[in-house]
C-alpha positions as CSV (number, residue, x, y, z in Angstrom):
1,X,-51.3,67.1,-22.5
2,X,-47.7,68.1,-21.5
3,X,-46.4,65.2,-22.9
4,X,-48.3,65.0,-25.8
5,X,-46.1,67.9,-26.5
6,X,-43.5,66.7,-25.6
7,X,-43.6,63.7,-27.8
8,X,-45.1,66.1,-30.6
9,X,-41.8,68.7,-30.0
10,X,-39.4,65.5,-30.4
11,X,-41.4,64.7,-33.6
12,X,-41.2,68.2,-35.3
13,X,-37.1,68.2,-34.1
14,X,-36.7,64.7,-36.0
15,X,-38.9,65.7,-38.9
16,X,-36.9,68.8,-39.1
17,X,-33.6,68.4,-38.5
18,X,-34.0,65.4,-41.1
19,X,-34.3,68.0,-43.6
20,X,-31.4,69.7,-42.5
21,X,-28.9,66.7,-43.1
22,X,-30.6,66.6,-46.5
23,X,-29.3,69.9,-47.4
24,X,-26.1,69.2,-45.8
25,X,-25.7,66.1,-47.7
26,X,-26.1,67.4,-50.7
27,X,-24.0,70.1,-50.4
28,X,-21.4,67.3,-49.9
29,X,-22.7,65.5,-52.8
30,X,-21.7,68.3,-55.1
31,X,-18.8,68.9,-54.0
32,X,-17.5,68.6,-57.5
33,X,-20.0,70.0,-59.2
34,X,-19.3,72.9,-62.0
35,X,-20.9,75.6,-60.8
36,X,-22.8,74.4,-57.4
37,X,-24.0,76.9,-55.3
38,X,-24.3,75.5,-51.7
39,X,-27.9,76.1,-49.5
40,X,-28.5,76.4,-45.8
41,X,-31.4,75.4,-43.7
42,X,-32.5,78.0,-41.3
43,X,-35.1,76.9,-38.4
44,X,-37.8,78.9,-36.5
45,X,-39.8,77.9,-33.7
46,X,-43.5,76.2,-34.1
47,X,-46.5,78.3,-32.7
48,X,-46.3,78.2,-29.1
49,X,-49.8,77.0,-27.0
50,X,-50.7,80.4,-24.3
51,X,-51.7,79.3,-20.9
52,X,-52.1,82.5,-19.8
53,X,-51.8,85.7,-21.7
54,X,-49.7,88.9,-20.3
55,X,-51.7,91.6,-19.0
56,X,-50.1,95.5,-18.2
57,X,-51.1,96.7,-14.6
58,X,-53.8,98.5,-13.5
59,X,-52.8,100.8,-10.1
60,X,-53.4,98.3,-8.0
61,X,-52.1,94.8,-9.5
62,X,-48.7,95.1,-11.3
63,X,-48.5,93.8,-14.7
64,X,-48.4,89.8,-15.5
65,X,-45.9,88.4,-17.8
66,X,-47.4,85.0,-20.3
67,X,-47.4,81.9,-20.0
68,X,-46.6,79.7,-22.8
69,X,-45.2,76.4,-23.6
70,X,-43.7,76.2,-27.5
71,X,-44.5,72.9,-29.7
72,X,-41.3,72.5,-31.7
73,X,-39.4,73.4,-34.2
74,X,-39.9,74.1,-38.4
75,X,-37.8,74.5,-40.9
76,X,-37.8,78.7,-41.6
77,X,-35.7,78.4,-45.1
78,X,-33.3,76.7,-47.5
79,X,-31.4,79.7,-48.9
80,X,-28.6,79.7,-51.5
81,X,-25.2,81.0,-50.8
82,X,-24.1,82.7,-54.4
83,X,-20.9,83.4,-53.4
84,X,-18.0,82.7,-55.5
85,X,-16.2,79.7,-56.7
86,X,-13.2,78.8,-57.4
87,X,-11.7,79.6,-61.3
88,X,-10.1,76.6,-62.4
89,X,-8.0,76.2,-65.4
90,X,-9.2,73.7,-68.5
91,X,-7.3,75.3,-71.4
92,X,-10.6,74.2,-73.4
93,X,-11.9,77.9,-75.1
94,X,-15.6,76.9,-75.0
95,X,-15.2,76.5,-71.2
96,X,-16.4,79.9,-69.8
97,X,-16.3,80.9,-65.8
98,X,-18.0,84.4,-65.2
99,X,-15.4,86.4,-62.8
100,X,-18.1,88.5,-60.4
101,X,-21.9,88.8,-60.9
102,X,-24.2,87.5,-63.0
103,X,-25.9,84.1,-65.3
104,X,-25.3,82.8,-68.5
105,X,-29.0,82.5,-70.3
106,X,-29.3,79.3,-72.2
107,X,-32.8,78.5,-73.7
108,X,-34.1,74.8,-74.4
109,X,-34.4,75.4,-78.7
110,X,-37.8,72.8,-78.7
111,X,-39.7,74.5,-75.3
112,X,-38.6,77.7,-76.3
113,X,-38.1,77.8,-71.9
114,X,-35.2,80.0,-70.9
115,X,-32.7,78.9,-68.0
116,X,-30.1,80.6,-66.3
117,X,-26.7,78.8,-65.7
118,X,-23.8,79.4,-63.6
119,X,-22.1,76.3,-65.5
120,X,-20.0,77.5,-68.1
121,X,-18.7,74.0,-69.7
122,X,-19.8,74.8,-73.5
123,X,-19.5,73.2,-76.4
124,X,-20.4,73.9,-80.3
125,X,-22.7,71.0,-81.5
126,X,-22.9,69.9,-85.4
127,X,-25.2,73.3,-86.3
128,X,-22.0,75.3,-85.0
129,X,-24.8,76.7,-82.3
130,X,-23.3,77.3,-78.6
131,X,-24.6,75.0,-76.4
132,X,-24.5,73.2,-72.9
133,X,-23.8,69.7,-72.1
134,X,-27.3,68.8,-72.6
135,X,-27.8,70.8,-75.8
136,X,-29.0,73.8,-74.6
137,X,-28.8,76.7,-76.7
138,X,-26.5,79.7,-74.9
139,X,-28.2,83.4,-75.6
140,X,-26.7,86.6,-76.4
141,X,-26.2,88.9,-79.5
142,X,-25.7,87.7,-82.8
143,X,-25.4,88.9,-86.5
144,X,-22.1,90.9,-86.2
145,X,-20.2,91.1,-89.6
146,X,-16.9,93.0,-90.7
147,X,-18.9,96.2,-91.0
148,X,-21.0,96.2,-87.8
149,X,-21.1,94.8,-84.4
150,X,-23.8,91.8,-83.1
151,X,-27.3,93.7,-81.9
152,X,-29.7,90.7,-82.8
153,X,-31.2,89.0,-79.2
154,X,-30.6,85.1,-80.1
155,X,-29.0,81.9,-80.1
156,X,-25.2,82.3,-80.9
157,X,-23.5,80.0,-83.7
158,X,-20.8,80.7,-85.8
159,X,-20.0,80.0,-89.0
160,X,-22.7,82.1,-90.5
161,X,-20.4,84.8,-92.1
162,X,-17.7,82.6,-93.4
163,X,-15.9,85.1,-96.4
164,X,-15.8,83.3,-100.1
165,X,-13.6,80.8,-100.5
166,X,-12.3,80.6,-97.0
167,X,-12.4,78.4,-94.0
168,X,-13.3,78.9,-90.1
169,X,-10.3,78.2,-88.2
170,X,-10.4,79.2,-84.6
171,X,-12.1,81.4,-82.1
172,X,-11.8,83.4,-79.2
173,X,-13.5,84.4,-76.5
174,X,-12.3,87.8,-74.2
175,X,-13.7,89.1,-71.0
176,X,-16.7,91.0,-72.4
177,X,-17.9,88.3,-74.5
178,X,-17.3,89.0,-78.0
179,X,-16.7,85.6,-79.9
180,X,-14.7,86.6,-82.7
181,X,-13.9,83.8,-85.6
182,X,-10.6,83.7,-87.4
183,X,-10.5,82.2,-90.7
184,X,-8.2,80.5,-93.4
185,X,-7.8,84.0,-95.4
186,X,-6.1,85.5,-92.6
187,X,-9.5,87.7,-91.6
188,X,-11.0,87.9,-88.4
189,X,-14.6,89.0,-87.3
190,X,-16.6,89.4,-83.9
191,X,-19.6,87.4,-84.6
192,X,-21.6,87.2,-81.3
193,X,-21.3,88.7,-78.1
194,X,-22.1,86.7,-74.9
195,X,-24.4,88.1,-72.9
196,X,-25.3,88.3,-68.6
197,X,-27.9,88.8,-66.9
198,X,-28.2,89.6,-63.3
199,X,-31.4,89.2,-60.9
200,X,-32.5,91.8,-57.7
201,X,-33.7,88.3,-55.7
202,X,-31.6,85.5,-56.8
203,X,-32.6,83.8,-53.8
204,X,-36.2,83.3,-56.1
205,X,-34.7,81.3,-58.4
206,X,-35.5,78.0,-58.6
207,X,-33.2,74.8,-59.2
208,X,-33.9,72.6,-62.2
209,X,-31.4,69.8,-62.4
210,X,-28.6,70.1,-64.5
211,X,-27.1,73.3,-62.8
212,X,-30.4,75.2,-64.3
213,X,-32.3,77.7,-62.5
214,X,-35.7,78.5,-63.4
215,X,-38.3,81.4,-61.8
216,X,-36.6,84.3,-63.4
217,X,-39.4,86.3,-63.7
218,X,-39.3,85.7,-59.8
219,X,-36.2,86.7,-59.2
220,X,-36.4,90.0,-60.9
221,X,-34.1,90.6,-63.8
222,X,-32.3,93.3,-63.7
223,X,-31.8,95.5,-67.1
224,X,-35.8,95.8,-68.1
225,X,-35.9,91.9,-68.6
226,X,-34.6,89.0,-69.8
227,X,-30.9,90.3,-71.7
228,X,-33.0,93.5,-72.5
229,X,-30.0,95.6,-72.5
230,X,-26.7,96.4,-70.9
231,X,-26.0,93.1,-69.9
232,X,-22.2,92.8,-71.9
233,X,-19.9,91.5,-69.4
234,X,-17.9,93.9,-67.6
235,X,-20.3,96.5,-67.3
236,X,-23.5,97.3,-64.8
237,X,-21.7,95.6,-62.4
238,X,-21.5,92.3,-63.9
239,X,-18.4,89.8,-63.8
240,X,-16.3,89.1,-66.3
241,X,-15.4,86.2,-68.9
242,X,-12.5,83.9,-68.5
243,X,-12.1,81.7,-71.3
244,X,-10.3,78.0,-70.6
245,X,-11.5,78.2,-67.1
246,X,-14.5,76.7,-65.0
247,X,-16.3,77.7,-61.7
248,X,-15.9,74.8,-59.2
249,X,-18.5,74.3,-56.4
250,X,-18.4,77.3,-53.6
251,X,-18.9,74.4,-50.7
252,X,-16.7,74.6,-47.7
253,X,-16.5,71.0,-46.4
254,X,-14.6,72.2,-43.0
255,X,-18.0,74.1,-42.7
256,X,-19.9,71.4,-44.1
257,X,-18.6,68.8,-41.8
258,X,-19.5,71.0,-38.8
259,X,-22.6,71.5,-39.4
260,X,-23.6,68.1,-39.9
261,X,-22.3,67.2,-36.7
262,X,-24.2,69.3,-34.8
263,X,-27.4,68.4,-37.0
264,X,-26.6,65.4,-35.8
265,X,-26.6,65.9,-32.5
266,X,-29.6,68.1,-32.7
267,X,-31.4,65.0,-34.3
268,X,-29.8,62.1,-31.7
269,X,-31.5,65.0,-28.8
270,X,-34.8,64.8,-30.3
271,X,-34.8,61.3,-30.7
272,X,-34.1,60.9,-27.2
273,X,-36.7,63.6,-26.0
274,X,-38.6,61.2,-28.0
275,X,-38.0,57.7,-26.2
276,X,-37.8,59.8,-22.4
277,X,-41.7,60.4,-23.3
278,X,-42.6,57.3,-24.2
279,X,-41.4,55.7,-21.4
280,X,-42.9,58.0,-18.9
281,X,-45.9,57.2,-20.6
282,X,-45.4,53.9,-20.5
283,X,-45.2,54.1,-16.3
284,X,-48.0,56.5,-16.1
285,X,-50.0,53.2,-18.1
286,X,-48.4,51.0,-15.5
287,X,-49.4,53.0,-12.7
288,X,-53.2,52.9,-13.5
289,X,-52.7,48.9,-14.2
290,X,-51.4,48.6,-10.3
């Protein structure tokens, strides 16, 4: 029985510590990934077989500690690091990096699903809607004209309140998210605001591909709900926007590299623990043949 366990302790270390240079090598893989947040795997130990349980003493027999022989190792958690990247300069306006707390929204227009996004490479597609790289559409408040600001909860485009006769030209982007459009008569009006949204668990969401995370309900949105209210930029202790700029991966390879080594070696010991078994049980087998 003993080394049954043994060989089924070198199994779980294998099994788990595989999973561990998964999460490291992905990490690596995205290095250069807009946005990345990198994930660590955390490991507990397996339940543990009880020879003998402890017992207190009695007056006459002092107390007697347990007896128990563990069976391995699991893998406890993968868990996000949020932390901060890196702002790096693109001069492109579209290109937005949030400064602090807190995920762009962007909703897929077709599913209706909503996604939140620490990837801020935009772009305007043919409608003049703001969108991701794979057309998502980005969420925040629309509608504003000349005489009053954006309150409407949607998709944010411009070139809706183009005056007579004239032409958009440019836009803009500031820290709190008002997208303001400029235009051939010399006018200039903040036509949507961006909006942020925050989560009280982040480390419920749930990664979709495509710097996406889904499970927002999970994670608790802050602010009533999904960009209920008082999510500008800025304010409720949300970052900032920087326009022209882009959030690089937060992955430390010096870090990275460490800890893959001594997955490695972690993996390399089980393995072994593995192949001592065997061949003790491979001389016990011998033993009864003689």
């Amino acid at each position: 029985m003993a080394l049954i366990g043994t060989l089924t302790a070198g199994v779980s270390a294998l099994r788990t510590f595989s999973k561990g240079l998964e999460v490291i090598g992905n990490n690596i893989a995205n290095i250069n990934t807009t946005g990345f947040k990198s994930s660590q795997a955390t490991f507990a130990e397996s339940f543990s077989n009880t020879l003998r349980g402890s017992s207190p003493s009695n007056g006459t027999t002092s107390s007697m500690p347990g007896i128990q022989i563990g069976t391995g190792v699991q893998l406890a958690s993968i868990n996000t690091n949020f932390a901060q990247g890196a702002l790096n300069s693109t001069g492109v306006t579209t290109d937005l990096g949030v400064s602090g707390r807190g995920f762009f929204m962007v909703q897929d227009a077709a599913s209706g699903t909503t996604y939140a996004t620490r990837d801020g490479s935009f772009r305007f597609d043919d409608a003049g809607y703001l969108v991701t790289q794979n057309g998502l559409r980005v969420r925040g408040m629309t509608g504003g004209t000349a005489l009053a600001a954006p309150t409407t909860l949607g998709d944010l485009r411009i070139g809706q309140s183009l005056p007579l006769g004239a032409e958009l030209q440019s836009i803009s982007i500031d820290r709190v998210g008002n997208l303001t459009e400029f235009y051939s008569d010399g006018s200039s009006v903040a036509t949507n605001r961006l909006q942020l949204q925050n989560f009280n668990d982040t480390s419920a969401l749930m990664r979709e591909g495509n710097n996406l995370y889904s499970g927002l309900d999970a994670a608790g949105p802050l602010g009533g709900g999904i960009l209920a209210g008082g999510n500008n930029p800025g304010e409720g202790g949300l970052g900032s926007l920087q326009s022209g700029v882009l959030e690089s991966s937060n992955v430390d390879l010096t870090a990275q590299f460490s800890d893959l080594i001594t997955t490695q070696r972690s993996f390399q010991a089980g393995s072994r623990l593995i192949t001592v078994s065997d061949t003790i049980l491979e001389d016990i087998v011998n033993l009864k043949r003689n």
